[in-house]
PyMOL commands that place a pseudoatom at each C-alpha (Angstrom):
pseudoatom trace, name=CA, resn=UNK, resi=1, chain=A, elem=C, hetatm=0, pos=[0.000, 0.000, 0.000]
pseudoatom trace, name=CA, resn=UNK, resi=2, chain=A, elem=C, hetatm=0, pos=[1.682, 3.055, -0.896]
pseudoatom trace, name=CA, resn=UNK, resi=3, chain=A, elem=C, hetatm=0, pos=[2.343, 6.472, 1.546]
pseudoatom trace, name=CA, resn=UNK, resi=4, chain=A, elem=C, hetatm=0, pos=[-0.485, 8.468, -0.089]
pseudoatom trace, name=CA, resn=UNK, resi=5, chain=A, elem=C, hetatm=0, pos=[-3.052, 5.615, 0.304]
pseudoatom trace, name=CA, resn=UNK, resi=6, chain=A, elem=C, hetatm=0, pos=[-1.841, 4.963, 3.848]
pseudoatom trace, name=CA, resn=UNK, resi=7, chain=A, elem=C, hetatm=0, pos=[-2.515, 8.345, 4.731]
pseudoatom trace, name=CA, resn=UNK, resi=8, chain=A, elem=C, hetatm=0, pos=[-5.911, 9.065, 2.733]
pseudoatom trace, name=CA, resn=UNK, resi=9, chain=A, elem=C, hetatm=0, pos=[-7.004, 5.923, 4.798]
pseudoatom trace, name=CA, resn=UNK, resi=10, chain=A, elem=C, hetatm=0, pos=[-6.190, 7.835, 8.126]
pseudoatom trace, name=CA, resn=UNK, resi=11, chain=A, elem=C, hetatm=0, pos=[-7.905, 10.575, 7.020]
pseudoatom trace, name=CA, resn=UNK, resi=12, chain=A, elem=C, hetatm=0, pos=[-10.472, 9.636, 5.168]
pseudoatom trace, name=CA, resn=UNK, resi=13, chain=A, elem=C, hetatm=0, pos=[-11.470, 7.893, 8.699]
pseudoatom trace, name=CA, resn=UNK, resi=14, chain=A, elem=C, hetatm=0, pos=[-10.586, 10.806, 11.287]
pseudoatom trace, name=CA, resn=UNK, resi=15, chain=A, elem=C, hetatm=0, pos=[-13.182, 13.221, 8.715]
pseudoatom trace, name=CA, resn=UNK, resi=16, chain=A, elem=C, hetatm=0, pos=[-15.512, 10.095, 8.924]
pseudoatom trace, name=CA, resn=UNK, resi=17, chain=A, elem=C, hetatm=0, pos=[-15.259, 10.277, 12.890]
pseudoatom trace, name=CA, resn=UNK, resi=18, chain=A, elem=C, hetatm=0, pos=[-15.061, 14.067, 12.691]
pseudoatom trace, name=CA, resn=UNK, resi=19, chain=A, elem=C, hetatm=0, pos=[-18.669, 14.263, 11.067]
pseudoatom trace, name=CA, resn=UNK, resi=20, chain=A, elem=C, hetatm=0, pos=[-20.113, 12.007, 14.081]
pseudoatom trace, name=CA, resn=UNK, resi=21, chain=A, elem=C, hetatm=0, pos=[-19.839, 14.622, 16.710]
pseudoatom trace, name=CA, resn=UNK, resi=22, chain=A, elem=C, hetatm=0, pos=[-19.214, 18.657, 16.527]
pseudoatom trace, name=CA, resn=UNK, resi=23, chain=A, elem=C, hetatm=0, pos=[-16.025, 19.817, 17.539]
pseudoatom trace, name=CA, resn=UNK, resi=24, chain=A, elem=C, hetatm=0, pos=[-16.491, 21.183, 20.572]
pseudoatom trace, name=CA, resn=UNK, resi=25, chain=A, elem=C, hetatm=0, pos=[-15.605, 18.937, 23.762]
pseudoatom trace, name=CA, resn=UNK, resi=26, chain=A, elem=C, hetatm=0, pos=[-17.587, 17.650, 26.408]
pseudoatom trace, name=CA, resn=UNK, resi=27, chain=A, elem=C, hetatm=0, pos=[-14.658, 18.262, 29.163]
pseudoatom trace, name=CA, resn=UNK, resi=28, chain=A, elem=C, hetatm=0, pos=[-13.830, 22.392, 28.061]
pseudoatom trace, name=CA, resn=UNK, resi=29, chain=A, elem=C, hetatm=0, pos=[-17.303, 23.320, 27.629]
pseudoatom trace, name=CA, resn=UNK, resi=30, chain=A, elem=C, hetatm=0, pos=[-20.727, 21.783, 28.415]
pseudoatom trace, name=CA, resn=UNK, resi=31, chain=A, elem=C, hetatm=0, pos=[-22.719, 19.937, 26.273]
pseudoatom trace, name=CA, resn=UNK, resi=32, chain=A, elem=C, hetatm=0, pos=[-26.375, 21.542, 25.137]
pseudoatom trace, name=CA, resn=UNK, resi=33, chain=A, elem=C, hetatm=0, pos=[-29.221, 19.309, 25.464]
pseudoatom trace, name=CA, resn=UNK, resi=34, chain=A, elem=C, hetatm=0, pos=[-29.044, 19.336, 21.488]
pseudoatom trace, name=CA, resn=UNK, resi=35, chain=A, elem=C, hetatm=0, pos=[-25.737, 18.388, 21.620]
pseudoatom trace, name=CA, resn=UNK, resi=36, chain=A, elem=C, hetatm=0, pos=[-26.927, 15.053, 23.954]
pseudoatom trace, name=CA, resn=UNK, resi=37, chain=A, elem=C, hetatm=0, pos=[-29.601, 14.407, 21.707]
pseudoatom trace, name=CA, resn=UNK, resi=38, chain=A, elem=C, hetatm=0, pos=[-27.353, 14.487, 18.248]
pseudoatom trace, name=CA, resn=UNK, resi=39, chain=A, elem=C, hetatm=0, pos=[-25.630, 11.595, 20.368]
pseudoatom trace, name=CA, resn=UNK, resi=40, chain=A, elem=C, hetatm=0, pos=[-27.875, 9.743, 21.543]
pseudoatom trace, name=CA, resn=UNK, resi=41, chain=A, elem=C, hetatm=0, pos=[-29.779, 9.494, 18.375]
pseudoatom trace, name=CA, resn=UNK, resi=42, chain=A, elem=C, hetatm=0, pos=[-26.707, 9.122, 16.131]
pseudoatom trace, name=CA, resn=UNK, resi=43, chain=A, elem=C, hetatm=0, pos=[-25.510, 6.066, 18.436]
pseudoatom trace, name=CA, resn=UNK, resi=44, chain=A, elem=C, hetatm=0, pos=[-26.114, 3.388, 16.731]
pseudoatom trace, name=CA, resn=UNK, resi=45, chain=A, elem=C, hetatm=0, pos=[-24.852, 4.678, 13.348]
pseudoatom trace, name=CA, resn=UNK, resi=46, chain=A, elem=C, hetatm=0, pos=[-21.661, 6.164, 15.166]
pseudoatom trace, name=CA, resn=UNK, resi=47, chain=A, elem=C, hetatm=0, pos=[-21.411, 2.323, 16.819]
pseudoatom trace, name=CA, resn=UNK, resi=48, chain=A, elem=C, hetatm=0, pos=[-21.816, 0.624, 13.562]
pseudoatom trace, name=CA, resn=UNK, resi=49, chain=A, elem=C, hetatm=0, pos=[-19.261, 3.661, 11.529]
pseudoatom trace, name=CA, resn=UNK, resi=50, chain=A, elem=C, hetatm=0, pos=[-16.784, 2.841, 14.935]
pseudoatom trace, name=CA, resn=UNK, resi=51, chain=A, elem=C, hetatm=0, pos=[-16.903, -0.856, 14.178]
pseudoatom trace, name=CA, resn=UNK, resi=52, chain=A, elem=C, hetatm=0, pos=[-16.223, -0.391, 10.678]
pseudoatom trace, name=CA, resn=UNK, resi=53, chain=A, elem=C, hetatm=0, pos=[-13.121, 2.140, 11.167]
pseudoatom trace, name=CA, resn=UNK, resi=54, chain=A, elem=C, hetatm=0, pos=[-12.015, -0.140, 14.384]
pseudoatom trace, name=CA, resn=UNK, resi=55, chain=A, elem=C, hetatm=0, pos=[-12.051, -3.179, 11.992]
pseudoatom trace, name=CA, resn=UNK, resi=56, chain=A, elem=C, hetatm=0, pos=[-10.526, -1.491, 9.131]
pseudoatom trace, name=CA, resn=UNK, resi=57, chain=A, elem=C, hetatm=0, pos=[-7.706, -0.089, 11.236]
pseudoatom trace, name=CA, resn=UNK, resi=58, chain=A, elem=C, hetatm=0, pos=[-6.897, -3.916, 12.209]
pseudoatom trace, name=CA, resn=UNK, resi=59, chain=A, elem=C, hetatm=0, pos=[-6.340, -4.951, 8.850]
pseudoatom trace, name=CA, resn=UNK, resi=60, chain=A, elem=C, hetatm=0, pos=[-3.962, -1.868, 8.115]
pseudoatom trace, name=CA, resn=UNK, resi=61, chain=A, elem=C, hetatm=0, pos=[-2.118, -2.371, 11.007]
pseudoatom trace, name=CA, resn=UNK, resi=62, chain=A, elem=C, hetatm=0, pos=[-1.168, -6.022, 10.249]
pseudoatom trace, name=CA, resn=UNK, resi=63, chain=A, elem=C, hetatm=0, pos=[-0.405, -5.035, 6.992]
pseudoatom trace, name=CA, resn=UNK, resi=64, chain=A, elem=C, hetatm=0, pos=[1.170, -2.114, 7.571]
pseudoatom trace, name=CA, resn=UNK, resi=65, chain=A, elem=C, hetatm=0, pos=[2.702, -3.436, 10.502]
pseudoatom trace, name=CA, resn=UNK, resi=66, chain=A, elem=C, hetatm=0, pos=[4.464, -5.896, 8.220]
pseudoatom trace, name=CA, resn=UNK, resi=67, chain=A, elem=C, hetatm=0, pos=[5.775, -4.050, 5.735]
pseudoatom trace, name=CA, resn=UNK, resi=68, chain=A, elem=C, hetatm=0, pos=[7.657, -1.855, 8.603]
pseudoatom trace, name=CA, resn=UNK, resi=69, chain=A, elem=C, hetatm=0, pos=[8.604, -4.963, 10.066]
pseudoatom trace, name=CA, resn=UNK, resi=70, chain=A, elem=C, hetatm=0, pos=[10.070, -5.993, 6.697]
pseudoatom trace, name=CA, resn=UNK, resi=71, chain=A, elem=C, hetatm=0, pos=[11.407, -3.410, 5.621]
pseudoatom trace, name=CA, resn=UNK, resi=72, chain=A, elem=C, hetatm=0, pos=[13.782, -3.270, 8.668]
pseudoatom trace, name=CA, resn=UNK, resi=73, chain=A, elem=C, hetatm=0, pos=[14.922, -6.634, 9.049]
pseudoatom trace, name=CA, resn=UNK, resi=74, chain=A, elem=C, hetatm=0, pos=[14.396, -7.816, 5.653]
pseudoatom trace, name=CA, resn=UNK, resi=75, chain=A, elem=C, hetatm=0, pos=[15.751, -4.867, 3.763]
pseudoatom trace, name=CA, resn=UNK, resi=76, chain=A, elem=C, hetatm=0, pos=[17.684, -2.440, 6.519]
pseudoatom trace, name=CA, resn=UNK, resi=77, chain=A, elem=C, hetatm=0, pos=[19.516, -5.131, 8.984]
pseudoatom trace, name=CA, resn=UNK, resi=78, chain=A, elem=C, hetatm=0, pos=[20.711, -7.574, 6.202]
pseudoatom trace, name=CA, resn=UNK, resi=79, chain=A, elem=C, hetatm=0, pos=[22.293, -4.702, 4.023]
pseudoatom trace, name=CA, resn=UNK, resi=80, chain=A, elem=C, hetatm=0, pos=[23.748, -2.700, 6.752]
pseudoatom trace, name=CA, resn=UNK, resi=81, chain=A, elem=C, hetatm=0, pos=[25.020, -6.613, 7.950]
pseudoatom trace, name=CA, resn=UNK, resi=82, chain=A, elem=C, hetatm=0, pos=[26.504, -7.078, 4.540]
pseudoatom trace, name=CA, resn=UNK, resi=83, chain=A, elem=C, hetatm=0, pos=[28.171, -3.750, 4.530]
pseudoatom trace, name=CA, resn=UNK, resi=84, chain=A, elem=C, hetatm=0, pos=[29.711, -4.681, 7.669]
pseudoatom trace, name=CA, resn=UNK, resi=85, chain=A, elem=C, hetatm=0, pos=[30.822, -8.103, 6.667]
pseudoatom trace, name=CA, resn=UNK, resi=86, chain=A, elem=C, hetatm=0, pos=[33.092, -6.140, 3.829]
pseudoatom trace, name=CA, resn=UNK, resi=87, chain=A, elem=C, hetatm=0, pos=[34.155, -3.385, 6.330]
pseudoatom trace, name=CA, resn=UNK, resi=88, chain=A, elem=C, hetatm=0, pos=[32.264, -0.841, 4.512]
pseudoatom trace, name=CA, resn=UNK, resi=89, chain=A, elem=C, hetatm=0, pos=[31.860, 2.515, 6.092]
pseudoatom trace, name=CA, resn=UNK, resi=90, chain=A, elem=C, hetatm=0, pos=[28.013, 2.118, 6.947]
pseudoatom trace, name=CA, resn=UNK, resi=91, chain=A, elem=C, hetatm=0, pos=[27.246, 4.573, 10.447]
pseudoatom trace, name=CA, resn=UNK, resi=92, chain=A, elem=C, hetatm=0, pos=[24.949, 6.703, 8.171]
pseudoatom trace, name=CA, resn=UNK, resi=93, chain=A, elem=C, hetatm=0, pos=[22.711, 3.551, 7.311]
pseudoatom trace, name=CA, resn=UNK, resi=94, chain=A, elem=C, hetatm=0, pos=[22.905, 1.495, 10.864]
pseudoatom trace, name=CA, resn=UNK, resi=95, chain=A, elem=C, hetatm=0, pos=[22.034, 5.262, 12.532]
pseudoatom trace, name=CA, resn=UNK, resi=96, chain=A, elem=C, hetatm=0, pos=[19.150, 5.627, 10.011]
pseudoatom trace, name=CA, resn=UNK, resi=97, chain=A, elem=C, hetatm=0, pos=[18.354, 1.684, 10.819]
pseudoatom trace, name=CA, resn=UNK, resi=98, chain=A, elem=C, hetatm=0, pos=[18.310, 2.512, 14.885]
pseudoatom trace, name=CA, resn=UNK, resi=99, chain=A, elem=C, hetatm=0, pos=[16.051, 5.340, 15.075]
pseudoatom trace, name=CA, resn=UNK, resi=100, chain=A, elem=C, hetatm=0, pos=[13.836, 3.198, 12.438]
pseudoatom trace, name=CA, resn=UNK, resi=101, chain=A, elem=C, hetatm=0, pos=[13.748, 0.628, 14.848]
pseudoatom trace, name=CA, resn=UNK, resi=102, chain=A, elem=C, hetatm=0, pos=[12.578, 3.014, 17.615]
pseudoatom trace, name=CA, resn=UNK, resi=103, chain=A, elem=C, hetatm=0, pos=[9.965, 4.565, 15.963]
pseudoatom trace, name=CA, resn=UNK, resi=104, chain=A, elem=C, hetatm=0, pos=[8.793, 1.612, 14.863]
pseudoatom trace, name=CA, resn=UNK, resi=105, chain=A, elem=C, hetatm=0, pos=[8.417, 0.355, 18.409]
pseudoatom trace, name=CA, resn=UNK, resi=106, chain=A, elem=C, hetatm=0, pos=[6.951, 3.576, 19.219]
pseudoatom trace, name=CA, resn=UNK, resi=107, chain=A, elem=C, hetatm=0, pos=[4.140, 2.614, 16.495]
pseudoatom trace, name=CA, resn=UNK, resi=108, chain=A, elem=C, hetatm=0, pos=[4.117, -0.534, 17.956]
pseudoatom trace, name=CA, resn=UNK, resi=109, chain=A, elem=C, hetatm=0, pos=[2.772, 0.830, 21.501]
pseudoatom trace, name=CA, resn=UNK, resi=110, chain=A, elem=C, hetatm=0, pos=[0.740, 3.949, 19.772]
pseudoatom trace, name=CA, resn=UNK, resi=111, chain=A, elem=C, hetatm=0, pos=[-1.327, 1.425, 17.968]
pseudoatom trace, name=CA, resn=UNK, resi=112, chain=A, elem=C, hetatm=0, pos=[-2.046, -0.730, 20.862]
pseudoatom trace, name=CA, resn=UNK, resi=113, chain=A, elem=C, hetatm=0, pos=[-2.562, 2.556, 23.202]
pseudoatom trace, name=CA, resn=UNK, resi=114, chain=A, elem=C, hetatm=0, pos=[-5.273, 3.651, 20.391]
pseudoatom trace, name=CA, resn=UNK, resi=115, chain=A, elem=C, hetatm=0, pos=[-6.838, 0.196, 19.672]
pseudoatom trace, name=CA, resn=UNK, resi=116, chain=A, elem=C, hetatm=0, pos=[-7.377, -0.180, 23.361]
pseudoatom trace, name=CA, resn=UNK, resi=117, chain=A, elem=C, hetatm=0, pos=[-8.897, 3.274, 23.808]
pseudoatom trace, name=CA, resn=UNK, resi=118, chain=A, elem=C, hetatm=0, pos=[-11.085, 2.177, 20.605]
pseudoatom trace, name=CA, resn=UNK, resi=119, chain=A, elem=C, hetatm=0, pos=[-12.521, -0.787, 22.181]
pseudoatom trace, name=CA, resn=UNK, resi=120, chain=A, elem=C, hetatm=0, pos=[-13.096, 0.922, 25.490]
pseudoatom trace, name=CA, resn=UNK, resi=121, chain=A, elem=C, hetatm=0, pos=[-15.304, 3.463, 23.289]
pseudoatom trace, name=CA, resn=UNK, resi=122, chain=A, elem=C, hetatm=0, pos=[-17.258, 1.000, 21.884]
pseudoatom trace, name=CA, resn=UNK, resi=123, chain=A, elem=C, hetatm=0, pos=[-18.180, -0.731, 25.207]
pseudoatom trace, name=CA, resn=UNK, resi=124, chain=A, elem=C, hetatm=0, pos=[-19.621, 2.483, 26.100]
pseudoatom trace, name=CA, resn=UNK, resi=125, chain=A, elem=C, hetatm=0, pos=[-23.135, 2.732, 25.771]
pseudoatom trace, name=CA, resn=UNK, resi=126, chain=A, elem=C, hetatm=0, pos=[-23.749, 5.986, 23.954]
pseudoatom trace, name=CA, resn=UNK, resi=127, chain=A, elem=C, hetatm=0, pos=[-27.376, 6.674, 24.663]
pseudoatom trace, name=CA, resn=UNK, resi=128, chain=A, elem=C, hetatm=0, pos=[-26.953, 6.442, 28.524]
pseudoatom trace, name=CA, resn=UNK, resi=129, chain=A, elem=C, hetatm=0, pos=[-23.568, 8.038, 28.316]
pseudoatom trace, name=CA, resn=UNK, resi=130, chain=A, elem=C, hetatm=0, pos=[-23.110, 10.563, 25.562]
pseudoatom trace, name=CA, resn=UNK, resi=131, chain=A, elem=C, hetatm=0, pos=[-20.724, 12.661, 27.306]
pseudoatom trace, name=CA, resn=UNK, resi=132, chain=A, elem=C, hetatm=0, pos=[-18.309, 9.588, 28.425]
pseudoatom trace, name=CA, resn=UNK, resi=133, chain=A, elem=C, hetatm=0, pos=[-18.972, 8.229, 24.819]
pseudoatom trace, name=CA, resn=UNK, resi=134, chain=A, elem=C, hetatm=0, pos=[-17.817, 11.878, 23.478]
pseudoatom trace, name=CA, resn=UNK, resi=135, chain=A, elem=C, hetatm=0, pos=[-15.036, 11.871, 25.378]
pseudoatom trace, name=CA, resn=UNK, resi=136, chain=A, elem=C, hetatm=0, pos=[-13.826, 8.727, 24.643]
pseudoatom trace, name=CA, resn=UNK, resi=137, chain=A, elem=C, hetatm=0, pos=[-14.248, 8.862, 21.356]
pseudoatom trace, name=CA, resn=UNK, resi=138, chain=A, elem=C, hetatm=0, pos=[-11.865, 12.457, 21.515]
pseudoatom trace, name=CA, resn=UNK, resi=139, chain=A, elem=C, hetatm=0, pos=[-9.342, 10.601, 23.417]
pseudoatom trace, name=CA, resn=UNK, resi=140, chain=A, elem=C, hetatm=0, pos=[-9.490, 7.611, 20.605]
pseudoatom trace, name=CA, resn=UNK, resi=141, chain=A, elem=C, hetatm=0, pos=[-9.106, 10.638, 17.829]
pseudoatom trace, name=CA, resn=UNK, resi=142, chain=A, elem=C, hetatm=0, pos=[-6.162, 11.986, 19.735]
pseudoatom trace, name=CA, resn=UNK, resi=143, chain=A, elem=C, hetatm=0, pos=[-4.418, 8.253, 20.102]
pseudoatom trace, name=CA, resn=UNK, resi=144, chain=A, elem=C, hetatm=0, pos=[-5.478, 7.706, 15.975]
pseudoatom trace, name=CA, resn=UNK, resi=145, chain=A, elem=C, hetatm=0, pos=[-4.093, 11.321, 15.170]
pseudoatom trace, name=CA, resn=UNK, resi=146, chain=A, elem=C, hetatm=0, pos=[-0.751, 10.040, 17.046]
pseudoatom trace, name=CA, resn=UNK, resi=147, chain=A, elem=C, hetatm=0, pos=[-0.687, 6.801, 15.020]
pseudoatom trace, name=CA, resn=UNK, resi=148, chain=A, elem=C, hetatm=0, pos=[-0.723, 8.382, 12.058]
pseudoatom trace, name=CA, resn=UNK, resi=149, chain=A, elem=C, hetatm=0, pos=[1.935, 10.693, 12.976]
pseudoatom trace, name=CA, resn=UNK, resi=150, chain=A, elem=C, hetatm=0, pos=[4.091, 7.617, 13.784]
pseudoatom trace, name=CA, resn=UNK, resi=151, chain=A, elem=C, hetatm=0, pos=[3.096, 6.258, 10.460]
pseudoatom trace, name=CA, resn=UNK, resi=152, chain=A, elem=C, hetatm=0, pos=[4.694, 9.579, 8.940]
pseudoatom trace, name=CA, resn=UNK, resi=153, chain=A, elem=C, hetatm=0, pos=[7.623, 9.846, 11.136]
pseudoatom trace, name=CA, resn=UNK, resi=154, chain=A, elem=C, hetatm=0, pos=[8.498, 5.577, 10.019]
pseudoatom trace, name=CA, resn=UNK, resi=155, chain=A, elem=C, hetatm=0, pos=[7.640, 6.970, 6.169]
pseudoatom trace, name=CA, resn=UNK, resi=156, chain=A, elem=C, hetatm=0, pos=[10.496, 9.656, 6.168]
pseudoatom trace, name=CA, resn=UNK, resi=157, chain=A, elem=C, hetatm=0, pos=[12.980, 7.533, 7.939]
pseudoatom trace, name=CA, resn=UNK, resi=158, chain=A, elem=C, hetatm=0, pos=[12.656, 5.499, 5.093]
pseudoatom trace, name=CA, resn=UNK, resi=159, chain=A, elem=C, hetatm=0, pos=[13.018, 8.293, 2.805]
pseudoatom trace, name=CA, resn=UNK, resi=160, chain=A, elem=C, hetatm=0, pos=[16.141, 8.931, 5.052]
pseudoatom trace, name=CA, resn=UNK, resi=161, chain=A, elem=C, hetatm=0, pos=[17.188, 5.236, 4.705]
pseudoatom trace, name=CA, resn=UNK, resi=162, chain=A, elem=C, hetatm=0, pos=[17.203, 5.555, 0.935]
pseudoatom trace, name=CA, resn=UNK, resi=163, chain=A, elem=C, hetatm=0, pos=[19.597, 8.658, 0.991]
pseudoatom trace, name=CA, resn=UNK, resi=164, chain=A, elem=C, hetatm=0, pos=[21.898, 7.297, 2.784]
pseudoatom trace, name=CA, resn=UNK, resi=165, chain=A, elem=C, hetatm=0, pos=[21.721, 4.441, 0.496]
pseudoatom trace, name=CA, resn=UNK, resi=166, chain=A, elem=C, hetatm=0, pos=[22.250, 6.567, -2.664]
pseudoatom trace, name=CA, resn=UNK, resi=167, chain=A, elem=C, hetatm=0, pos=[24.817, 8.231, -0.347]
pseudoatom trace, name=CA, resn=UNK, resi=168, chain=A, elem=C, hetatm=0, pos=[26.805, 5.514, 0.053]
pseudoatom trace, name=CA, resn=UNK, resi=169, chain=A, elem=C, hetatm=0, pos=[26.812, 4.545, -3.583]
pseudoatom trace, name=CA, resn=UNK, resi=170, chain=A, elem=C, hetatm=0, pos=[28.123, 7.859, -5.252]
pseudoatom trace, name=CA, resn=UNK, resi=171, chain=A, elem=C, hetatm=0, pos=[30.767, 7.429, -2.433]
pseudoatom trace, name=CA, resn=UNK, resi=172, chain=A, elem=C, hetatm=0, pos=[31.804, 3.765, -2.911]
pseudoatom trace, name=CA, resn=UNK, resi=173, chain=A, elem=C, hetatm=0, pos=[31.699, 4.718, -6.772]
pseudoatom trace, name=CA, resn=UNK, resi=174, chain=A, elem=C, hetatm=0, pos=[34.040, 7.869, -5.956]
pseudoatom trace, name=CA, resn=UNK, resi=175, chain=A, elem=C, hetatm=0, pos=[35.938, 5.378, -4.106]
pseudoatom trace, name=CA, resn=UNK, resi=176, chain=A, elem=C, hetatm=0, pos=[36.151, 2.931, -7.068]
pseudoatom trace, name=CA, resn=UNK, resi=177, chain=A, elem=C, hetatm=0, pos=[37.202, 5.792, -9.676]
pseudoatom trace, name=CA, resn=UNK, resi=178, chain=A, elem=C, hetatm=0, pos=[40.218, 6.734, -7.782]
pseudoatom trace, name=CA, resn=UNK, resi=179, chain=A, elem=C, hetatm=0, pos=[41.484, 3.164, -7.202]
pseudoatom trace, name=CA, resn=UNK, resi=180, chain=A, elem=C, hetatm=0, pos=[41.381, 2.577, -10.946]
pseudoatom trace, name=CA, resn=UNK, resi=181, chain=A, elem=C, hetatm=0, pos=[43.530, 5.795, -11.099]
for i in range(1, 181): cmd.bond("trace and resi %d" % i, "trace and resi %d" % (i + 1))
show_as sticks, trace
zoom trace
């Protein structure tokens, strides 16, 4: 799945999410009566639109979970090894590879963080409790918003990975035109 798609995913879902509830919240300033009844009678469509996005989000994190996971052991650790092995000069790459790793864990322990939050929200029941349903759902927006930062953060580190591999190509090719001289 490419970057772009990744990320019109994530927001295609926080606008879905967005257009449940108005965008004031419950904790800063009170909810109107109106405001209760929007929730309470857009429950079990938010429920059903929350089940969806919760499921959806699943799959993407597997798969996207993957890929990351690939791409750093698969891809990352066994070229940086082989570098190594030949006593090629390969700090950019394995500092690149470490704060991959980090934020990659990071994503790890976001995801979880939001899922968790997620499946809190939907145990609450939103026509008793529209203001603890509100708020949850905020606080899973926040913890989705933060995933999806992580998501962007692992993205340009692999930009970053990639420059440092064309980096170390124009060198070792520098390297190999003034041996032959």
């Amino acid at each position: 799945m490419s970057k772009k798609l990744l990320s019109s995913c994530f927001g295609a879902a926080a606008v879905i999410s967005g257009l449940v509830f108005i965008s004031a919240s419950a904790q800063s300033i009170p909810m109107t009566r109106a405001q209760i009844d929007q929730i309470r009678n857009n429950c079990d469509s938010t429920k059903v639109t929350l089940n969806q996005l919760h499921a959806s989000d699943a799959l993407l994190r597997v798969n996207r979970g993957q890929t990351f996971e690939s791409m750093s052991t698969k891809l990352m650790k066994r070229f940086n090894s082989r570098l190594s092995a030949n006593n090629y000069n390969n700090e950019a790459l394995v500092l690149v590879t470490n704060n991959y790793d980090t934020m990659l864990d990071t994503f790890r322990s976001d995801y979880k963080t939001y899922e968790e939050q997620l499946s809190a929200t939907l145990n609450i029941d939103c026509s008793n409790q529209p203001a603890t349903f509100y708020d949850a759902v905020a606080s899973a927006r926040t913890k989705r918003n933060q995933v999806h930062t992580d998501v962007v953060k692992l993205n340009q580190l692999i930009d970053k990975y990639q420059a440092a591999v064309n980096q170390f190509e124009k060198d070792y090719q520098t390297a190999a035109l003034k041996a032959k001289q």
